[in-house]
ROSE-4610 file (N, C-alpha, C; in Angstrom, 1 decimal, always signed):
// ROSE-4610
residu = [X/X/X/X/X/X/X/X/X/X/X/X/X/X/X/X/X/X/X/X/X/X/X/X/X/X/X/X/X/X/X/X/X/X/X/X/X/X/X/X/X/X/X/X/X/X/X/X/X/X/X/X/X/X/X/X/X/X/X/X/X/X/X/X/X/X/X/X/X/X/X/X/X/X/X/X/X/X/X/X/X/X/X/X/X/X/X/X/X/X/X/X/X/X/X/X/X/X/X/X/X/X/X/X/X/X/X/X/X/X/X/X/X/X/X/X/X/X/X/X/X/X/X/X/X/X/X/X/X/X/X/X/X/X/X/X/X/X/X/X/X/X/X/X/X/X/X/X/X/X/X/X/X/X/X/X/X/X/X/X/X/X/X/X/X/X/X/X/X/X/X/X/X/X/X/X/X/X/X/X/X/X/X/X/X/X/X/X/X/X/X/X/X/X/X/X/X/X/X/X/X/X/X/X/X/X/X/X/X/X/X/X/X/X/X/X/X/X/X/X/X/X/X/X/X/X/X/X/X/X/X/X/X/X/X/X/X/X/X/X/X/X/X/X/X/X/X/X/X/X/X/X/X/X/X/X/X/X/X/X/X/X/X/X/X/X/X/X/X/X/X/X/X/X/X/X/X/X/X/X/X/X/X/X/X/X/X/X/X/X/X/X/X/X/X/X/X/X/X/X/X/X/X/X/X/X/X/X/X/X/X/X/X/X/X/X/X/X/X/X/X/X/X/X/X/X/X/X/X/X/X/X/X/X/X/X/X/X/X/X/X/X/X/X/X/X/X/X/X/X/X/X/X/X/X/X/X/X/X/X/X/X/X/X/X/X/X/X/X/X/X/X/X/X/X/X/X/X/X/X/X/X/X/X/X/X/X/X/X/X/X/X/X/X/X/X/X/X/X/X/X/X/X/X/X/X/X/X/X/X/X/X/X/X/X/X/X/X/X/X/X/X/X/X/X/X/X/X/X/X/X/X/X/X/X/X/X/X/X/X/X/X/X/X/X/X/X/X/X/X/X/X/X/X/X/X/X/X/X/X/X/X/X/X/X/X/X/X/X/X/X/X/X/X/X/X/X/X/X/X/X/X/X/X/X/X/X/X/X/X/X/X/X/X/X/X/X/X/X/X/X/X/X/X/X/X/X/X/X/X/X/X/X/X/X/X/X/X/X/X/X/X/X/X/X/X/X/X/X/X/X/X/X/X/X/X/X/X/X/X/X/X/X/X/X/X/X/X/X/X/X/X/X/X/X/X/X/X/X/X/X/X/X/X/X/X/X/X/X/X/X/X/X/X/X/X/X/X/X/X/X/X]
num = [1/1/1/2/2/2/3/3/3/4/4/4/5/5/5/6/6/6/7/7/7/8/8/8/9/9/9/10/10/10/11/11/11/12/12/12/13/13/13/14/14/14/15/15/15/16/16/16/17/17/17/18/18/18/19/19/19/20/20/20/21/21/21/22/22/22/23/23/23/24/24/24/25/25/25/26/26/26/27/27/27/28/28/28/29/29/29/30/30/30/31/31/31/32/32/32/33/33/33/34/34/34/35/35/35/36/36/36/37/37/37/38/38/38/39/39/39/40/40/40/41/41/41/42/42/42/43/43/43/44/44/44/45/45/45/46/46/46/47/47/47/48/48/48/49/49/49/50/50/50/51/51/51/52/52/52/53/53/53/54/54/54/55/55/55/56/56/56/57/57/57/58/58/58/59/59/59/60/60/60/61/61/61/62/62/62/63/63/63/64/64/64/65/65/65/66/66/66/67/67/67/68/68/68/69/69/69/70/70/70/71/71/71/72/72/72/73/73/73/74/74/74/75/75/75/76/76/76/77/77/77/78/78/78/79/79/79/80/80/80/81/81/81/82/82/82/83/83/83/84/84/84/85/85/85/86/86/86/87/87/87/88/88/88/89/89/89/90/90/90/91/91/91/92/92/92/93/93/93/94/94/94/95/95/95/96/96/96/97/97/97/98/98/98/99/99/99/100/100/100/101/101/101/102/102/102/103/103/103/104/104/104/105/105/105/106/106/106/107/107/107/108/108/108/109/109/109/110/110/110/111/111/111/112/112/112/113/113/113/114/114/114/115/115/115/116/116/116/117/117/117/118/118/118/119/119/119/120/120/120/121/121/121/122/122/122/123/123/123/124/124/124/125/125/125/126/126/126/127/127/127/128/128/128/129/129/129/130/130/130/131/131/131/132/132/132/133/133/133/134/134/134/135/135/135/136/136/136/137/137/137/138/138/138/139/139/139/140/140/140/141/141/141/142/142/142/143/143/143/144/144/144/145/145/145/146/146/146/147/147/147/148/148/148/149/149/149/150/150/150/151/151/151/152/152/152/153/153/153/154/154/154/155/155/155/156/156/156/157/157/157/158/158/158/159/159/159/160/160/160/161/161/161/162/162/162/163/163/163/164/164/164/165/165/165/166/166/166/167/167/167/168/168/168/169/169/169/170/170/170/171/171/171/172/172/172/173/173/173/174/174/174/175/175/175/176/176/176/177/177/177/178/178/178/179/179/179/180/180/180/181/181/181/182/182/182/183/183/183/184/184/184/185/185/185/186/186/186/187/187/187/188/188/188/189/189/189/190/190/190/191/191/191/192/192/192/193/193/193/194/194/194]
x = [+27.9/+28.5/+28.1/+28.3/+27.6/+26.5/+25.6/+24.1/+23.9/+24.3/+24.2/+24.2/+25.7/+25.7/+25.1/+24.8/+23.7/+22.5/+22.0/+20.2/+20.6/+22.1/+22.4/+22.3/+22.5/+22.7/+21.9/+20.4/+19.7/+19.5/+18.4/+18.7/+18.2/+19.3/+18.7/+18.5/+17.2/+17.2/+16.9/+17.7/+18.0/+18.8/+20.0/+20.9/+21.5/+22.5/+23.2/+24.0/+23.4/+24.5/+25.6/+25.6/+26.6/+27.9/+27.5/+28.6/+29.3/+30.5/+31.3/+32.0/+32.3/+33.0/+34.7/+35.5/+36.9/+37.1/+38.1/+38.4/+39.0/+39.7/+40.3/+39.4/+38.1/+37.0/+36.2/+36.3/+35.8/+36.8/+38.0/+38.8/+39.2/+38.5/+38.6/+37.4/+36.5/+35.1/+35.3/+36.3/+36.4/+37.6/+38.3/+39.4/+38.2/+37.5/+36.6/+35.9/+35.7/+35.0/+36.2/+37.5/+38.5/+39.0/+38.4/+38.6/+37.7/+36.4/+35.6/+35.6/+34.4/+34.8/+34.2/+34.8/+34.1/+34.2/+33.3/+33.0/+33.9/+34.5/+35.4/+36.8/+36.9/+37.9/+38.1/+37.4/+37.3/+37.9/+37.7/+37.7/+37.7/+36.2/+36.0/+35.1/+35.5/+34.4/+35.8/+35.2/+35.8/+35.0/+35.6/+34.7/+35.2/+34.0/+34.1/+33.8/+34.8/+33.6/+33.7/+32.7/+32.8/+32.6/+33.2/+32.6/+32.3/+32.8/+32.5/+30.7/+31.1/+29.4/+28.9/+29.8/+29.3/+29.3/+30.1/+29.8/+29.1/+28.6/+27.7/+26.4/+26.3/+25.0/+24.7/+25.5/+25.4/+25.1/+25.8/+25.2/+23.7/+23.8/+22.1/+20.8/+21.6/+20.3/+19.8/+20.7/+20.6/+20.3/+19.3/+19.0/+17.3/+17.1/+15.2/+15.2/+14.8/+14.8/+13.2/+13.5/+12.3/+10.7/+10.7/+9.5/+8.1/+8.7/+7.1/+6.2/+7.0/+7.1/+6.5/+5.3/+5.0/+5.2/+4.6/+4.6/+5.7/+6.9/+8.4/+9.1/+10.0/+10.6/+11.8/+12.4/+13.7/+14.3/+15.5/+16.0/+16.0/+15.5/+15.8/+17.6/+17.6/+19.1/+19.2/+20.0/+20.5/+20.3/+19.5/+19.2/+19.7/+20.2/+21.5/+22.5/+23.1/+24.4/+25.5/+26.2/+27.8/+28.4/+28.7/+29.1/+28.6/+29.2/+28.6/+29.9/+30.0/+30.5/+29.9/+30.6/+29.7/+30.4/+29.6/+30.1/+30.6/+31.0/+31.4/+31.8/+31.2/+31.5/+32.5/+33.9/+34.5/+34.8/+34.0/+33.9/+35.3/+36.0/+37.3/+37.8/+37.6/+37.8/+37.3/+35.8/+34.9/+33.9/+34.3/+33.7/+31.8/+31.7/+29.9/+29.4/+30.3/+28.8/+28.8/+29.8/+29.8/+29.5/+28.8/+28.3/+27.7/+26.8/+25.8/+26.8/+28.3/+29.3/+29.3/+29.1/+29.1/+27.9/+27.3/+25.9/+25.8/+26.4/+26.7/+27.6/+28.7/+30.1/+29.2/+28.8/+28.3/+27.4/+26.4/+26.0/+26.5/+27.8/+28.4/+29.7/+29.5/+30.6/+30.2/+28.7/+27.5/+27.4/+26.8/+27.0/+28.5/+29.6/+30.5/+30.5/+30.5/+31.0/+30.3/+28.6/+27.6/+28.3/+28.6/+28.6/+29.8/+30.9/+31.7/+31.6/+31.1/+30.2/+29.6/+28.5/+27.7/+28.8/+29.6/+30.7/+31.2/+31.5/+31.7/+30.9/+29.8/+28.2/+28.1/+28.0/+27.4/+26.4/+25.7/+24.8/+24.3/+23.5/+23.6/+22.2/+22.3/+21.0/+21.7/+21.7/+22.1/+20.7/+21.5/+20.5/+20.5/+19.6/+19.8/+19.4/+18.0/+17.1/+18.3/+19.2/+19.9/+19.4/+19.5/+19.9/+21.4/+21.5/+22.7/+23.4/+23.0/+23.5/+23.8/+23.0/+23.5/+24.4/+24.4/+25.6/+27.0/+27.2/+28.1/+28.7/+27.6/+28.3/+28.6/+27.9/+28.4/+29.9/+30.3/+31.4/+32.3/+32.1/+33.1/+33.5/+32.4/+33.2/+33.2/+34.5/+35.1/+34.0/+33.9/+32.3/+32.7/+33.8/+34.1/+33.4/+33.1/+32.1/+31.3/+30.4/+29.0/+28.6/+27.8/+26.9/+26.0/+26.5/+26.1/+25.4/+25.6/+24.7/+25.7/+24.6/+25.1/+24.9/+26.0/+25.6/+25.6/+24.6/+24.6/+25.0/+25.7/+26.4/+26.8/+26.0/+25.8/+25.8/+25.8/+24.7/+23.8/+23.2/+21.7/+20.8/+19.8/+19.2/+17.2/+17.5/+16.3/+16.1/+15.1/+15.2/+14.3/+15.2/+14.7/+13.9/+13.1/+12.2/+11.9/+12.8/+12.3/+11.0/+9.7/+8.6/+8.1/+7.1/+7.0/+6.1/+6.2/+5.6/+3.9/+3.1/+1.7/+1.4/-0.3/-1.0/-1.2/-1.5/-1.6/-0.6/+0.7/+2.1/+2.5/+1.7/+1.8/+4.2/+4.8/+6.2/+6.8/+5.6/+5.8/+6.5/+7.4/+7.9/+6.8/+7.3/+6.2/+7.0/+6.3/+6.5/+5.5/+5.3/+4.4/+5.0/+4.1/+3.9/+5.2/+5.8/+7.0/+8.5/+7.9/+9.0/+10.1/+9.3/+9.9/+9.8/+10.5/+10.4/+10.4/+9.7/+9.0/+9.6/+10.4/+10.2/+9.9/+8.6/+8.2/+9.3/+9.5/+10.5/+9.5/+10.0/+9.4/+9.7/+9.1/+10.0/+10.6/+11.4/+12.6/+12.2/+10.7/+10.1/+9.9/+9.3/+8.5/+9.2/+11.0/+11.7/+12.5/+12.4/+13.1/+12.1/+12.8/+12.3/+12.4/+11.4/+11.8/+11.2]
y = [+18.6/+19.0/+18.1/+16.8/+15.8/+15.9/+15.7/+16.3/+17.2/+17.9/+19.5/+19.3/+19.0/+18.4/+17.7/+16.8/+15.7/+16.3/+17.0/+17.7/+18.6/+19.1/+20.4/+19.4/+19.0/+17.6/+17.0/+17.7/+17.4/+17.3/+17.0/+16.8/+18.2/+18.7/+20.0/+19.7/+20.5/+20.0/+21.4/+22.5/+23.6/+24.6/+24.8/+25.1/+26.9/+27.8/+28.9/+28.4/+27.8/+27.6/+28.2/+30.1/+30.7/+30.1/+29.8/+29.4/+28.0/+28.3/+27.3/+26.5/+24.8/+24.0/+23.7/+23.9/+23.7/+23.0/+22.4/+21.0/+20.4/+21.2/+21.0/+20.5/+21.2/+20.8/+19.8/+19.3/+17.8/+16.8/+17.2/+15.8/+15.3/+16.3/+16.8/+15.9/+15.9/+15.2/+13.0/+13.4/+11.9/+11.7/+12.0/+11.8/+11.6/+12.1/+12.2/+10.3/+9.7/+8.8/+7.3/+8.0/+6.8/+6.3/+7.3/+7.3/+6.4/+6.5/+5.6/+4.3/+3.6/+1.8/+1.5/+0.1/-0.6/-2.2/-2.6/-4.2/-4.6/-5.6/-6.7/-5.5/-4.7/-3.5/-4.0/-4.2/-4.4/-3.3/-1.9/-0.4/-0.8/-1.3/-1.3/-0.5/+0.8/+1.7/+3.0/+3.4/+4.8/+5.8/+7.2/+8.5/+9.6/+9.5/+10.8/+11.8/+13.2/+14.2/+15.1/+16.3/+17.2/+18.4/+19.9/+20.9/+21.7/+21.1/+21.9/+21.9/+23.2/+23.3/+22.4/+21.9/+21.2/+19.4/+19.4/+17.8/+17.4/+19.0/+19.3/+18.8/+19.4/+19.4/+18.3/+17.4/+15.8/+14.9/+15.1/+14.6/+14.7/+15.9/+16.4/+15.5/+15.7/+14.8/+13.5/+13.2/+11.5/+11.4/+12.4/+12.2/+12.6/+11.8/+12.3/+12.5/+14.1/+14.5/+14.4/+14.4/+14.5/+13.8/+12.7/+11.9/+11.6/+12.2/+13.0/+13.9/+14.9/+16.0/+16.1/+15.4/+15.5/+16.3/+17.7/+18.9/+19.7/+19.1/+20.0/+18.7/+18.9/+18.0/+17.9/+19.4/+19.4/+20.9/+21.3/+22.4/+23.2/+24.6/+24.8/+25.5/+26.3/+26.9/+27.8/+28.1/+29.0/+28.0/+27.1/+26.3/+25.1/+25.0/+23.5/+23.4/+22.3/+21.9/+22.3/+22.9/+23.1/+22.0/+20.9/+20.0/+18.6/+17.6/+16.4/+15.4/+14.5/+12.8/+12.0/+11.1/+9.8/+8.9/+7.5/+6.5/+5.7/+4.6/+3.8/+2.4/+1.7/-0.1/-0.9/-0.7/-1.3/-2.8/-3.4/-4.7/-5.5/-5.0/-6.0/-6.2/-5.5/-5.5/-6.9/-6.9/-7.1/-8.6/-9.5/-10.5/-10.3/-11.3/-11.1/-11.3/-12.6/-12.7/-11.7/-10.8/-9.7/-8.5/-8.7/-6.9/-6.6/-7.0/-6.5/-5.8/-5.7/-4.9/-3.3/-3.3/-1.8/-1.1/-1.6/-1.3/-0.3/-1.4/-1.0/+0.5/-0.6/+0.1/+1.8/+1.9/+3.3/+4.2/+3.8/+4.1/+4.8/+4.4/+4.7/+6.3/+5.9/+6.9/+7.9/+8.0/+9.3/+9.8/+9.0/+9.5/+10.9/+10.1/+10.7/+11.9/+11.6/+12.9/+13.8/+13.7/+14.8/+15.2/+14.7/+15.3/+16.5/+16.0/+17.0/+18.2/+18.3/+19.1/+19.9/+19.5/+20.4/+21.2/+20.5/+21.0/+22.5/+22.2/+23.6/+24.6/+24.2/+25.1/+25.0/+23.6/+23.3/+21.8/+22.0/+20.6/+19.8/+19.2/+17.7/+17.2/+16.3/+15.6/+14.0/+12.9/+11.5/+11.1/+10.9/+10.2/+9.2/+8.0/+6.7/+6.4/+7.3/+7.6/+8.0/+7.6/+7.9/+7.0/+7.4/+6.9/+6.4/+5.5/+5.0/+4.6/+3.7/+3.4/+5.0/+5.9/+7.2/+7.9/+7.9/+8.4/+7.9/+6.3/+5.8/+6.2/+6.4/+6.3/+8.3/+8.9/+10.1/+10.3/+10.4/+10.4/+9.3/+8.3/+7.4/+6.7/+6.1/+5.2/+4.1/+3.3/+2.0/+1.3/-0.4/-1.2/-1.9/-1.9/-2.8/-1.9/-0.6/-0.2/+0.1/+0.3/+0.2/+1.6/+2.8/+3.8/+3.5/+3.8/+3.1/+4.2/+5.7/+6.9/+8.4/+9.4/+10.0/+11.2/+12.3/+13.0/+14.6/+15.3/+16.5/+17.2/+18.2/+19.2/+20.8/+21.4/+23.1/+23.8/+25.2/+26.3/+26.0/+25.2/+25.1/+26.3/+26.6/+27.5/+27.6/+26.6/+26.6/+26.2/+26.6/+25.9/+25.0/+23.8/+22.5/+22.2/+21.7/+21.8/+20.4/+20.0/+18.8/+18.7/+18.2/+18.2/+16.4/+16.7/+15.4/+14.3/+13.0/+12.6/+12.9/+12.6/+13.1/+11.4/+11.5/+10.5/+9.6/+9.8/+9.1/+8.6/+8.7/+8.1/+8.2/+8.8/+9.8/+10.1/+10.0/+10.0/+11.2/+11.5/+12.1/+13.6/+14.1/+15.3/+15.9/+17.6/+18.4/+19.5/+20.7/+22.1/+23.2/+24.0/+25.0/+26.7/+27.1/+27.9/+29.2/+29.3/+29.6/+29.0/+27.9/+26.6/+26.3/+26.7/+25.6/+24.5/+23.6/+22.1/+21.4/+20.5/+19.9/+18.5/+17.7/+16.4/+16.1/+14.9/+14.1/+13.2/+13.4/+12.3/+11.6/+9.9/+9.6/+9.2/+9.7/+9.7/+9.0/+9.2/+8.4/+6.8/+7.3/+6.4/+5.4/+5.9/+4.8/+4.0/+4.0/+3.9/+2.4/+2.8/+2.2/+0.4/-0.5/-2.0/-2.5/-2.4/-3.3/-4.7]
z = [+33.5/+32.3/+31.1/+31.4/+30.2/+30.2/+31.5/+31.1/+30.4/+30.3/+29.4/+28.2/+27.7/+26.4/+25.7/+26.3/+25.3/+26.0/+26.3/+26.3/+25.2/+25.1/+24.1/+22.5/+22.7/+21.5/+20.7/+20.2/+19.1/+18.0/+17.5/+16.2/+15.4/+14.4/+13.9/+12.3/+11.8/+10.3/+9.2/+10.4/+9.8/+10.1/+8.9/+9.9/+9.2/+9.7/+9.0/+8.1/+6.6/+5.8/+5.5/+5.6/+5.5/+6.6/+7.9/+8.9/+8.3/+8.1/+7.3/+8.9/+8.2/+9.4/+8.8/+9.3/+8.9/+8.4/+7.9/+7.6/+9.4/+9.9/+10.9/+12.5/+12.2/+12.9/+12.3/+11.6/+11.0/+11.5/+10.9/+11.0/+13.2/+13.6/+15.1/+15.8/+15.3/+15.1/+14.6/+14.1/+13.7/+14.5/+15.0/+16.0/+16.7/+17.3/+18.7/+18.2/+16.7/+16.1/+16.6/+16.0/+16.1/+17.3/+18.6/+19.6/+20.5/+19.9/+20.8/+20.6/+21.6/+21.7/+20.3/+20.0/+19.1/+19.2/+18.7/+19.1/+18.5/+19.5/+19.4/+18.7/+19.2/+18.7/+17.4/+16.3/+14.7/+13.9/+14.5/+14.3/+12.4/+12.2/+10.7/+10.1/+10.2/+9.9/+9.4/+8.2/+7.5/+7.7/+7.3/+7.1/+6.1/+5.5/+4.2/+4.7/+4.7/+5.0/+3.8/+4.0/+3.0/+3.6/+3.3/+3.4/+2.5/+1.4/+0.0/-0.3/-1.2/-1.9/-2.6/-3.8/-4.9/-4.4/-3.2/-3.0/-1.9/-1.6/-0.5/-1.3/-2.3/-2.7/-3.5/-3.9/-4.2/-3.2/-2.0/-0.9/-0.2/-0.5/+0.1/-1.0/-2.0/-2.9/-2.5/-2.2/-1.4/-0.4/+0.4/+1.8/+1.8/+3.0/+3.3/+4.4/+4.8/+5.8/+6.8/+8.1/+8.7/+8.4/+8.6/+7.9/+9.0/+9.7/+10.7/+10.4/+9.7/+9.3/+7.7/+7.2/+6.1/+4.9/+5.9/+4.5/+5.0/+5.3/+5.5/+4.8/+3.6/+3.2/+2.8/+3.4/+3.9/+3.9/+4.4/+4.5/+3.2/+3.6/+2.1/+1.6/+0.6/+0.3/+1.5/+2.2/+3.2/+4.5/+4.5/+5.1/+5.7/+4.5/+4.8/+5.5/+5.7/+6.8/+5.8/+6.6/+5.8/+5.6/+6.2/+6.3/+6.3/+5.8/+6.5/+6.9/+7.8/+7.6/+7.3/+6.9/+6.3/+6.6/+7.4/+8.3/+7.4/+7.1/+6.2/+6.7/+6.5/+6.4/+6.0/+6.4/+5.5/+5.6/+4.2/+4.3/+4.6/+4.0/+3.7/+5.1/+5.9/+7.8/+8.4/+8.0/+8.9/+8.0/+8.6/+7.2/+7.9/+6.4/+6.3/+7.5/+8.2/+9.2/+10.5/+10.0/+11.9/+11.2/+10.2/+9.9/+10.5/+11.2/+12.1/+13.4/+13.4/+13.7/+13.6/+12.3/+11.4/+11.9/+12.4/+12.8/+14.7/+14.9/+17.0/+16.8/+15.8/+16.2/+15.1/+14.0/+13.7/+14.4/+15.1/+16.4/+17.3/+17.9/+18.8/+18.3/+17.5/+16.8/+16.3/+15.9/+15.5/+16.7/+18.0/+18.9/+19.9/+19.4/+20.0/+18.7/+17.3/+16.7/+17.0/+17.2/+17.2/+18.8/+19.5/+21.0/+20.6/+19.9/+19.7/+18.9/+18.0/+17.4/+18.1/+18.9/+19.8/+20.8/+21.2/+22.4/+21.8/+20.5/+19.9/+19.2/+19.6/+19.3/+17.8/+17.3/+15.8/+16.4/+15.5/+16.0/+14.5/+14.7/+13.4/+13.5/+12.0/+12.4/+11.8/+12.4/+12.2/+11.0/+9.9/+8.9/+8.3/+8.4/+7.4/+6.6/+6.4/+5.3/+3.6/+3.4/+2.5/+1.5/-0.2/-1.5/-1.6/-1.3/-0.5/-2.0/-3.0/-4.6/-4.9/-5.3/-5.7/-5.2/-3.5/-2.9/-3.3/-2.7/-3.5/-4.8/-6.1/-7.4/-7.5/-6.8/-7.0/-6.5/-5.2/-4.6/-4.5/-6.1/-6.4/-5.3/-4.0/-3.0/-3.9/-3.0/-3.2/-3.1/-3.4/-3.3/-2.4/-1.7/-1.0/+0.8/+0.7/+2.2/+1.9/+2.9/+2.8/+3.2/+2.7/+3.5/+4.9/+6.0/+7.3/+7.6/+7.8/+8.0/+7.7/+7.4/+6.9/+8.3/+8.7/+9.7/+9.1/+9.0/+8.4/+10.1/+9.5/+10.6/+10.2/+11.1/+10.8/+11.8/+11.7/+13.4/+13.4/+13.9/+14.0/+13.9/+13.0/+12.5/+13.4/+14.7/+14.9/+16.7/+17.0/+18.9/+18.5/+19.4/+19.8/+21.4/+21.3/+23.2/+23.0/+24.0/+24.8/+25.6/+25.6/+25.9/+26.7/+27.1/+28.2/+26.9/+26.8/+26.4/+26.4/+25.4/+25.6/+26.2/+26.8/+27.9/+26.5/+25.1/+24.0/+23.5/+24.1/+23.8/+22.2/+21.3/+20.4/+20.8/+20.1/+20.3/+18.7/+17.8/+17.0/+17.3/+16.8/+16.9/+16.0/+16.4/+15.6/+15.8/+15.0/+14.6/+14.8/+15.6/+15.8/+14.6/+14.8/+13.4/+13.4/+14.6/+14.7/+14.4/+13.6/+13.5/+14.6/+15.9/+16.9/+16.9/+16.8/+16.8/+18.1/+18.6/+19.9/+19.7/+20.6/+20.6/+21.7/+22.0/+23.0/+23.7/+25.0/+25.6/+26.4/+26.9/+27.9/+29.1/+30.0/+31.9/+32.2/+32.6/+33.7/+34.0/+35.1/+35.5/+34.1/+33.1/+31.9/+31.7/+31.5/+31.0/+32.0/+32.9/+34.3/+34.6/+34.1/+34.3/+35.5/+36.9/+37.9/+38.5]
């Protein structure tokens, strides 16, 4: 069953923007966030989310999608995520020298939201590539957290294929002219130190 879910659990960077996410299925998603471990249980991390249009589309400006992917440079209108969360750093928690905290502990918590998400047949793409000053001054965050990653979340508008790493270890995803999207994994074995 967890196998399933996380192979079901990729990254999508096109989604049915008409399919709207609740508020109630967001804040469900971050329950699933407040729930998981965190270093040194610090639990110093906040979440903005949105499903509105207009702070949808302030958000989107501040992101770079897909950087494999040259001449695709992001979803277009009908295309986009209904929704997003946004991780957050809250300094006043967590002093300077354990930020590298905000770091593990955001990781961990992208992980569990996107799993929840997918459980209910919406899927995501985890992004750090963000204009992180612009995000901030648009949606008036506090200066006291930090933008740690941004999670766009939608119906996925596209199939994803897990594919075997190539013998050139080449790790680049790609797109064939049906805009299937291909990511390279590498074997069990490659992976496995004895």
């Amino acid at each position: 069953m967890l196998h399933n879910l996380i192979k079901q659990n990729r990254t999508y960077r096109r989604f049915y923007e008409d399919v709207k996410i609740s508020e109630t299925d967001l804040l469900s998603f971050i329950e699933l966030a407040r729930l998981s471990s965190s270093p040194r249980n610090r639990q110093s991390l906040k979440f903005y989310f949105s499903n509105k249009e207009d702070t949808n589309e302030k958000i989107f400006e501040t992101l770079s999608w897909a950087g494999a992917l040259p001449n695709w440079k992001a979803p277009q209108k009908g295309e986009r995520p209904s929704a997003y969360i946004i991780i957050l750093g809250d300094n006043s928690i967590l002093p300077k020298v354990e930020k590298s905290y905000h770091e593990v502990a955001s990781g961990i918590v992208a992980q569990s939201i996107m799993l929840g998400a997918t459980e209910k047949g919406f899927g995501g793409c985890i992004i750090a590539a963000i204009k992180r000053k612009q995000l901030k001054e648009c949606l008036e965050l506090p200066e006291y957290l930090d933008v740690l990653l941004v999670l766009a979340i939608g119906k996925p508008k596209e199939n994803v294929i897990l594919t075997e790493m190539p013998e050139d270890g080449n790790y680049n995803y790609w797109r064939d002219e049906k805009q299937n999207h291909y990511v390279p994994k590498r074997s069990l074995e490659e992976i496995i130190v004895k």
